[in-house]
C-alpha positions as CSV (number, residue, x, y, z in Angstrom):
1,X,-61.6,23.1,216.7
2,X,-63.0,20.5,214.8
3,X,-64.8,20.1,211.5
4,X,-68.5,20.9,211.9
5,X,-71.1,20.9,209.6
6,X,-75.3,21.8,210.3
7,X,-76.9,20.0,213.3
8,X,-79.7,18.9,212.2
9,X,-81.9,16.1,212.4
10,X,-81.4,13.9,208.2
11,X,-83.5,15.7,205.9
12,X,-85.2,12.4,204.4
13,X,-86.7,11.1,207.3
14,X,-90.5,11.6,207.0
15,X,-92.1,14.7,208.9
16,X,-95.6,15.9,209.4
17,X,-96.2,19.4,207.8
18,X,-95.3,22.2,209.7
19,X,-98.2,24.6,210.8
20,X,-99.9,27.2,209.0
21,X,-98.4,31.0,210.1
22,X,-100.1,34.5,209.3
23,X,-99.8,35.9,206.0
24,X,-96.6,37.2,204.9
25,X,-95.6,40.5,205.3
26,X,-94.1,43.3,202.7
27,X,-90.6,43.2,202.1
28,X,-88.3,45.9,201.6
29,X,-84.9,46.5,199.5
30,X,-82.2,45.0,201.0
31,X,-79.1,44.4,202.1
32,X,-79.0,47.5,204.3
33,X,-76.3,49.7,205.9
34,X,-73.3,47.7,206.5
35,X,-72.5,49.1,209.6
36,X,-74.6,51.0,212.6
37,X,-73.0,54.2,214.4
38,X,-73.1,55.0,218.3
39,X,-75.8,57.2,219.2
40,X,-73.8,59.0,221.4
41,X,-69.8,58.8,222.7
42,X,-68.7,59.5,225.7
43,X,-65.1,61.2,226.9
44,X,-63.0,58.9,228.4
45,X,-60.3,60.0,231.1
46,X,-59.4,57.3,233.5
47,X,-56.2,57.7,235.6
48,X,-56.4,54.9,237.1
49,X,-53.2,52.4,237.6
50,X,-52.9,49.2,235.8
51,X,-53.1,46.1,237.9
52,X,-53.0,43.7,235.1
53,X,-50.3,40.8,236.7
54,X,-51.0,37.7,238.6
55,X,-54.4,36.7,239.2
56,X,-56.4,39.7,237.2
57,X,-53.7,39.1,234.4
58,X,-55.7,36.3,232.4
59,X,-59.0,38.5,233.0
60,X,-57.4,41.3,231.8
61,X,-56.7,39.6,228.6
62,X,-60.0,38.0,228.0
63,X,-60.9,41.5,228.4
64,X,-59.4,42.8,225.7
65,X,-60.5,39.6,223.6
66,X,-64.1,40.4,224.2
67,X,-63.9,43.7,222.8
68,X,-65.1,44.1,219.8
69,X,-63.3,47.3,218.7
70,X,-59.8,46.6,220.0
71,X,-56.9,48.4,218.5
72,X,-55.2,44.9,217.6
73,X,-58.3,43.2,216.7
74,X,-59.0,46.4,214.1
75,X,-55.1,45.9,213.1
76,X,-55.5,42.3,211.9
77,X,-58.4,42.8,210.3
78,X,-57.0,45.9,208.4
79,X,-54.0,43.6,207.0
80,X,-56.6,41.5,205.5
81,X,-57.7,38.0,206.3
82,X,-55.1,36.1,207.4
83,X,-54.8,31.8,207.5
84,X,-56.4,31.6,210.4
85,X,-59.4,33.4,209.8
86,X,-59.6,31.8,206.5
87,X,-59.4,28.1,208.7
88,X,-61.9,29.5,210.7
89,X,-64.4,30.2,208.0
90,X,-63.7,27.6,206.4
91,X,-65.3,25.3,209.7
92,X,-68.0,28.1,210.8
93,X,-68.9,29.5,207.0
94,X,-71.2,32.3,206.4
95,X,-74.9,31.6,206.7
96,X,-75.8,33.9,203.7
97,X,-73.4,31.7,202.0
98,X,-74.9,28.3,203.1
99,X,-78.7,29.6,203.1
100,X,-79.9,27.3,200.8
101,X,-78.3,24.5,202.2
102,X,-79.8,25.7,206.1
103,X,-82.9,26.0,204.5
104,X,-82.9,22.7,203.0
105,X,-82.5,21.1,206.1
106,X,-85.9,22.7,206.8
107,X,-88.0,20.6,204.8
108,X,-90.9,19.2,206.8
109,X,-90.3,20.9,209.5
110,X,-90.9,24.3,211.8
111,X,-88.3,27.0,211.8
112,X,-88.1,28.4,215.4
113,X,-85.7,31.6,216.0
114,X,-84.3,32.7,218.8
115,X,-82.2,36.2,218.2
116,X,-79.8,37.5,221.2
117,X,-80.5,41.0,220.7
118,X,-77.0,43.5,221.7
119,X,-74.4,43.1,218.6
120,X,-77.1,40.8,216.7
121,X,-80.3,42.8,216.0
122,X,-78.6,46.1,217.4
123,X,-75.0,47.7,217.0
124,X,-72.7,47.3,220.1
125,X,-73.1,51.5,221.2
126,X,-71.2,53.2,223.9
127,X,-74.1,53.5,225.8
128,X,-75.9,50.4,226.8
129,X,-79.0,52.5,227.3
130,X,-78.9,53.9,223.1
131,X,-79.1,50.2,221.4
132,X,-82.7,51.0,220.1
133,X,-84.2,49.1,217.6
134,X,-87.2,50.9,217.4
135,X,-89.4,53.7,217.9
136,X,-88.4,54.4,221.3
137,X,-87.9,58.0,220.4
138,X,-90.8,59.1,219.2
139,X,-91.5,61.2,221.8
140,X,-88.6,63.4,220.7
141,X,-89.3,66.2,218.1
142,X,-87.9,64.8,214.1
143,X,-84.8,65.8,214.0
144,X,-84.8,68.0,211.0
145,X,-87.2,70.5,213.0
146,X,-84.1,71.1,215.1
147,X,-81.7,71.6,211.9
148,X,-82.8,75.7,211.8
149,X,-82.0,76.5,215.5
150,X,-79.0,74.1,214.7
151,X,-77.6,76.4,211.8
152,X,-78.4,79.8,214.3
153,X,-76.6,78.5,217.1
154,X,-73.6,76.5,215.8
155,X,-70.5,78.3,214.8
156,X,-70.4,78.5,210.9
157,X,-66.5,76.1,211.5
158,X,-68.5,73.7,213.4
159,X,-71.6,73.7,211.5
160,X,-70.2,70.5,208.5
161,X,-69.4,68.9,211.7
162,X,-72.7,68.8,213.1
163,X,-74.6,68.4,210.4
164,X,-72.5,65.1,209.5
165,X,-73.8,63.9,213.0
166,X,-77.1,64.5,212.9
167,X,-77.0,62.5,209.7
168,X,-75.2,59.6,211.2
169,X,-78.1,59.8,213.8
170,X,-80.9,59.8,211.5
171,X,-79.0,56.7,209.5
172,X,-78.3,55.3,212.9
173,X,-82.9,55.1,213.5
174,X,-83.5,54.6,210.1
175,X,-81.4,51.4,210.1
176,X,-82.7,50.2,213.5
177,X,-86.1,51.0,212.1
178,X,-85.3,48.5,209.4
179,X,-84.2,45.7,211.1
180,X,-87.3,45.9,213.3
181,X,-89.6,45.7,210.3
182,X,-86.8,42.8,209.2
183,X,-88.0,40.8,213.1
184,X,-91.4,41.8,212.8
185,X,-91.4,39.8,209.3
186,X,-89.8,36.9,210.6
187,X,-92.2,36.4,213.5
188,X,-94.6,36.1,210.7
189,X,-93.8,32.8,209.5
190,X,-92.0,31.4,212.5
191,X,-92.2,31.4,216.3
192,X,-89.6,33.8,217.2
193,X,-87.9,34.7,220.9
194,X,-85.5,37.2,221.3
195,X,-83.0,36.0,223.9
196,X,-80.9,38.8,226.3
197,X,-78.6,39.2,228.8
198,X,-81.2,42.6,229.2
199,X,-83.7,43.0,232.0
200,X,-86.9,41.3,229.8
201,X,-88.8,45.0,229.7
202,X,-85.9,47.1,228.5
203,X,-85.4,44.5,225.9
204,X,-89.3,45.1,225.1
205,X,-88.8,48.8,225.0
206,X,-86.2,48.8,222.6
207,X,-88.0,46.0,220.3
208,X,-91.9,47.5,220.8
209,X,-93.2,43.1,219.2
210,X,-96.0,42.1,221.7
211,X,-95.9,39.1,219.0
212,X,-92.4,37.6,220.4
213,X,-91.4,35.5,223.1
214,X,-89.2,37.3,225.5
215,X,-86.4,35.9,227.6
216,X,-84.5,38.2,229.6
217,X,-81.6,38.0,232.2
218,X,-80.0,35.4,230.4
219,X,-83.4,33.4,230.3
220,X,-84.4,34.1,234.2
221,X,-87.2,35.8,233.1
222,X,-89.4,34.7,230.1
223,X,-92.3,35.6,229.2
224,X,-94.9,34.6,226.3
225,X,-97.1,36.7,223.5
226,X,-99.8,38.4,225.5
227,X,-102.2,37.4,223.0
228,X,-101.9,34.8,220.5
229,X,-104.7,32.5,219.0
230,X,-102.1,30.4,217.6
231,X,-99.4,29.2,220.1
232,X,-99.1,26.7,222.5
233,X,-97.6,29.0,225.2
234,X,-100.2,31.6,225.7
235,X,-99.4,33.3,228.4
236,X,-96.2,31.5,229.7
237,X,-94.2,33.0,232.5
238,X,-91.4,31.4,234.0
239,X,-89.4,33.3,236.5
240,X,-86.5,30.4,238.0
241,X,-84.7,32.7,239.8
242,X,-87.3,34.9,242.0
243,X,-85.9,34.1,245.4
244,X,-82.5,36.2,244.6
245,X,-84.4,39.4,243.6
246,X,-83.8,41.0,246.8
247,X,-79.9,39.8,247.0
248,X,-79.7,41.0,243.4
249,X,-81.1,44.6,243.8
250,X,-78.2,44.8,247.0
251,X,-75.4,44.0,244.7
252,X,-76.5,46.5,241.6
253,X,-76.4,49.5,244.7
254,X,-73.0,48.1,246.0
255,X,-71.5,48.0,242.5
256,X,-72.4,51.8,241.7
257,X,-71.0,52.9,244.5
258,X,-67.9,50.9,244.3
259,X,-67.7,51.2,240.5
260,X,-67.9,55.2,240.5
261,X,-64.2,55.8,241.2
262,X,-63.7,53.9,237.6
263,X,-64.9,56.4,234.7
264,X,-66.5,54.6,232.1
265,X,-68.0,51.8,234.0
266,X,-71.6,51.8,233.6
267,X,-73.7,49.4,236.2
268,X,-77.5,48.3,234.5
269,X,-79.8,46.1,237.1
270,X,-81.2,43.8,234.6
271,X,-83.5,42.2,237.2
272,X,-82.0,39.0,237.7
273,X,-78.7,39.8,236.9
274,X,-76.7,43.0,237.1
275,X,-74.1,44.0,234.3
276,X,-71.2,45.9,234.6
277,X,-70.4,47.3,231.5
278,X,-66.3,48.7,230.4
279,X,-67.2,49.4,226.4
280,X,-66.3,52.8,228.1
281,X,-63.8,52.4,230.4
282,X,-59.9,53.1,229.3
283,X,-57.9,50.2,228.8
284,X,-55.8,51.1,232.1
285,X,-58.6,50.7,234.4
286,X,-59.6,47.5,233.2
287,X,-57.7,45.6,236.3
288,X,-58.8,48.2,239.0
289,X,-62.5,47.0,237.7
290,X,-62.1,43.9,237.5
291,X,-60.8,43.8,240.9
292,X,-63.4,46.0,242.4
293,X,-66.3,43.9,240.6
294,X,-64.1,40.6,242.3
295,X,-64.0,42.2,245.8
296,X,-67.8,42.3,245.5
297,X,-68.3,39.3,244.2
298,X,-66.4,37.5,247.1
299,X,-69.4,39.3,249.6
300,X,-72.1,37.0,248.2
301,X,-71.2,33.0,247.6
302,X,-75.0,32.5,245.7
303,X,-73.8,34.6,243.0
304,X,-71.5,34.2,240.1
305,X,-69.7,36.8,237.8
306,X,-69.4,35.6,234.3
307,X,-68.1,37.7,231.1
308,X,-69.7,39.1,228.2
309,X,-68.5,41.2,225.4
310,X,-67.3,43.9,227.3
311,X,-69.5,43.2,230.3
312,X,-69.4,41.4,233.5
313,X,-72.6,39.6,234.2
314,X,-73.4,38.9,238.3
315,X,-76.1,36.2,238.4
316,X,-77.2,33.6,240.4
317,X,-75.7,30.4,241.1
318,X,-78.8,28.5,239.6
319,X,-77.9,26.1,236.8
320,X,-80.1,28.1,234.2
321,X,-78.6,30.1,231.1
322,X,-79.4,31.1,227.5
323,X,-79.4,27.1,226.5
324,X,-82.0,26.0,229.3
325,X,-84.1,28.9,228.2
326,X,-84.3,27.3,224.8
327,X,-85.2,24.3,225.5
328,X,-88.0,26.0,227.5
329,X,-89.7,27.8,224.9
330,X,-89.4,24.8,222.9
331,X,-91.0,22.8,225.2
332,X,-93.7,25.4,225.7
333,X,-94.1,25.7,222.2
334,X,-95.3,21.9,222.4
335,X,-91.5,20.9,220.5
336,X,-90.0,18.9,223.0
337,X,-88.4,16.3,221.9
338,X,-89.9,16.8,218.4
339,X,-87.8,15.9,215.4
340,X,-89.9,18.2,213.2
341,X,-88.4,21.5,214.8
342,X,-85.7,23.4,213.6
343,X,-84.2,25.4,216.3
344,X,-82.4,28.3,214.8
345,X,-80.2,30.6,217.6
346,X,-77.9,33.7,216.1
347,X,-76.1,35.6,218.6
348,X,-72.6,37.1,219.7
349,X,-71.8,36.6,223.0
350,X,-69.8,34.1,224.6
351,X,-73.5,33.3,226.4
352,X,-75.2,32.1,223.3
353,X,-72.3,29.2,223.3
354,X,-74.7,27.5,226.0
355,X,-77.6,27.9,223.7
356,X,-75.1,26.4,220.9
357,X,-73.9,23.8,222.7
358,X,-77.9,22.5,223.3
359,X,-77.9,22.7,219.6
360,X,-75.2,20.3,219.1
361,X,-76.3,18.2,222.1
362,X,-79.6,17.7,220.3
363,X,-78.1,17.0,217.2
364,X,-81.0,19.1,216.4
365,X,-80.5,23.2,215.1
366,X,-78.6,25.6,213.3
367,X,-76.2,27.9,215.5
368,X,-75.0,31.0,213.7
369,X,-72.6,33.2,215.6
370,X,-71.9,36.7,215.0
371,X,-68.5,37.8,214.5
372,X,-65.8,39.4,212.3
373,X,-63.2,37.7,214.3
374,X,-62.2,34.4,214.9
375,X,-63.5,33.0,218.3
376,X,-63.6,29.6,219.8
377,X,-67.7,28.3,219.3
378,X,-70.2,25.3,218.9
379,X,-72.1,27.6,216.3
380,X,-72.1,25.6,213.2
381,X,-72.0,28.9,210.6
382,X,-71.3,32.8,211.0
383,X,-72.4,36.0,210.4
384,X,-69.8,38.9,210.6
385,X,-72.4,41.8,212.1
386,X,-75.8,42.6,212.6
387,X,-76.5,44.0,209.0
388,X,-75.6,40.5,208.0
389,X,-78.2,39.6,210.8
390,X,-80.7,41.9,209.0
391,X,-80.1,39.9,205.6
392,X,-80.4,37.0,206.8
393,X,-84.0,37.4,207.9
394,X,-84.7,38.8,204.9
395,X,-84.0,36.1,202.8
396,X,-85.7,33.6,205.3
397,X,-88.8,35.3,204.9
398,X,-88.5,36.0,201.3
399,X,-87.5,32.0,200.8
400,X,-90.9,31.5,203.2
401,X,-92.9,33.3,200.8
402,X,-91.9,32.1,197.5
403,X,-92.5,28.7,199.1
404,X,-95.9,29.5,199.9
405,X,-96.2,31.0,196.5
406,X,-95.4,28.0,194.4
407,X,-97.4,25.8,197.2
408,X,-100.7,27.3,196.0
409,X,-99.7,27.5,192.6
410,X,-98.9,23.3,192.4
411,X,-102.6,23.3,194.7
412,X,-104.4,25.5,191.8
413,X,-103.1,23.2,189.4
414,X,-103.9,19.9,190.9
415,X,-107.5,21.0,191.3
């Protein structure tokens, strides 16, 4: 790929000041946990036999490049970083690295964000239905109340095991407690919208912020703050793809049953658009999925199978995606065609490149992907996982408030 530097509108022409936003909010120490851990794994015994050649070959492959924690992917980046990753940093750099220079390009203008949320604001898991991000188990009893009838019942050999788990667990909310404190900080100072593939209310269950924007299905499905004194989009709604709800709802039942042969395969109705999900299905069965997901797919020309990090995505044929829902909520947000916006998208999936590529198209943004590996993009910088993510934030809002800070101090002394 090219060069490519921030896509943003030149920071000298002359803007109107941005909008007052709520107070700040407390910050806490950072950076946090480098890494998050699965809430729970499941054993994986598929017998089925590969059909990787021909057609299914090249999907096979672009399989195993979407997934995240492949054996050759985890080789390379064991023998260190090679030339090519060091080309490709060198054209998509770290965001951390280049804050200063992203937030420059600020000046005079709003900051919008707009967060994909699996493998951005939570861990890729094994189970699609674990990615919390928030207090979604409080219902459960604390964990160290179990810890006594633990200790009884576990074999004294087994016990160091289980105890190292329930650790990893209790790391595993703590850090998805942080990083919601880290989005409910943001959202703050700027408009924020958390962008999914994710049915729009399982999204809003894992993330529990009435004070977002939420677009779901891939932006088929957004919906505004449902109470805000501030915004321009009180109470937005916008729902493109209604008419396929029926057809979409057929499809989700047809795929579990013709997906159960396959163990592993997980299938999530996500409203207006149905996932299939192999993050736990053997590398052998990949073809016989893919195939099966294909034979489907052939059932129903006003739908479309795309791919995801290890996901298929069935959605309609509607030209809407990630980017188009951006440029909504811009809209809505009364930024259309503004030049004193700056868009700012991070996400991981190859369906944030249509988000990115609006960036670009507007000459108007900052795209930040998230990846430790190379991967073809229009994002302009990088982040290498979602404790990266988590930083970031964190020195947006901290950069926010000391600007504020020395704001009222230049005011106190002008007076």
């Amino acid at each position: 790929m090219a060069q490519t530097t921030v896509v943003v509108p030149e920071v000298g022409m002359t803007a109107a000041t941005p909008t007052a936003c709520p107070c700040p909010g407390s910050l806490f120490p950072y950076p946090p946990p480098r890494a998050g851990m699965a809430v729970s794994r499941k054993c994986l015994r598929a017998a089925q036999a590969e059909l990787g050649a021909g057609m299914l070959s090249g999907l096979v492959e672009s399989m195993r490049a979407s997934s995240p924690t492949h054996a050759r992917a985890a080789a390379a980046l064991a023998a260190g970083v090679d030339d090519e990753h060091a080309a490709w940093m060198a054209r998509h750099p770290s965001a951390l690295g280049k804050f200063e220079e992203i937030v420059a390009a600020s000046k005079g203008k709003q900051i919008v964000m707009f967060l994909d949320y699996d493998g951005t604001l939570s861990p890729i898991v094994d189970d699609p239905d674990a990615a919390f991000m928030s207090e979604t188990v409080s219902h459960s009893p604390p964990l160290f109340t179990l810890l006594p009838a633990v200790v009884f019942i576990v074999p004294a050999m087994h016990l160091c095991s289980v105890l190292t788990t329930c650790e990893h667990v209790i790391n595993f909310l703590i850090w998805n407690e942080q990083m919601r404190m880290a989005v409910r900080s943001v959202a703050k100072h700027f408009p924020t919208a958390i962008v999914s593939g994710r049915c729009r209310d399982k999204v809003f269950e894992f993330v529990k912020l009435a004070e977002l924007y939420y677009a779901g299905s891939h932006g088929m499905d957004i919906k505004g703050p449902a109470k805000s004194s501030k915004s321009k989009a009180k109470g937005v709604l916008f729902q493109p793809a209604s008419e396929f709800l029926p057809m979409i709802e057929e499809v989700h039942q047809r795929l579990i049953e013709e997906t159960k042969h396959v163990a592993g395969a997980k299938v999530e109705n996500n409203k207006f658009c149905v996932s299939v999900h192999f993050r736990c299905v053997d590398e052998k069965s990949w073809g016989a999925l893919a195939e099966t997901v294909k034979g489907v797919m052939r059932e129903y020309p006003k739908l479309r199978m795309s791919q995801g990090r290890m996901v298929f995505e069935v959605r309609p044929t509607i030209k809407w995606d990630k980017g188009k829902a951006l440029e909504f909520l811009l809209e809505s947000l009364g930024f259309a065609d503004c030049p004193n916006v700056l868009p700012v998208y991070i996400g991981d999936d190859r369906t944030d490149e249509d988000a990115f590529k609006v960036l670009r198209r507007r000459g108007q943004g900052v795209g930040i992907l998230v990846s430790k590996h190379p991967k073809d993009t229009s994002a302009s910088f990088s982040l290498q996982e979602p404790a990266e993510v988590m930083e970031f934030l964190l020195r947006l809002v901290e950069w926010k408030q000391l600007s504020r800070a020395r704001l009222r101090l230049r005011r106190q002394a002008d007076a």
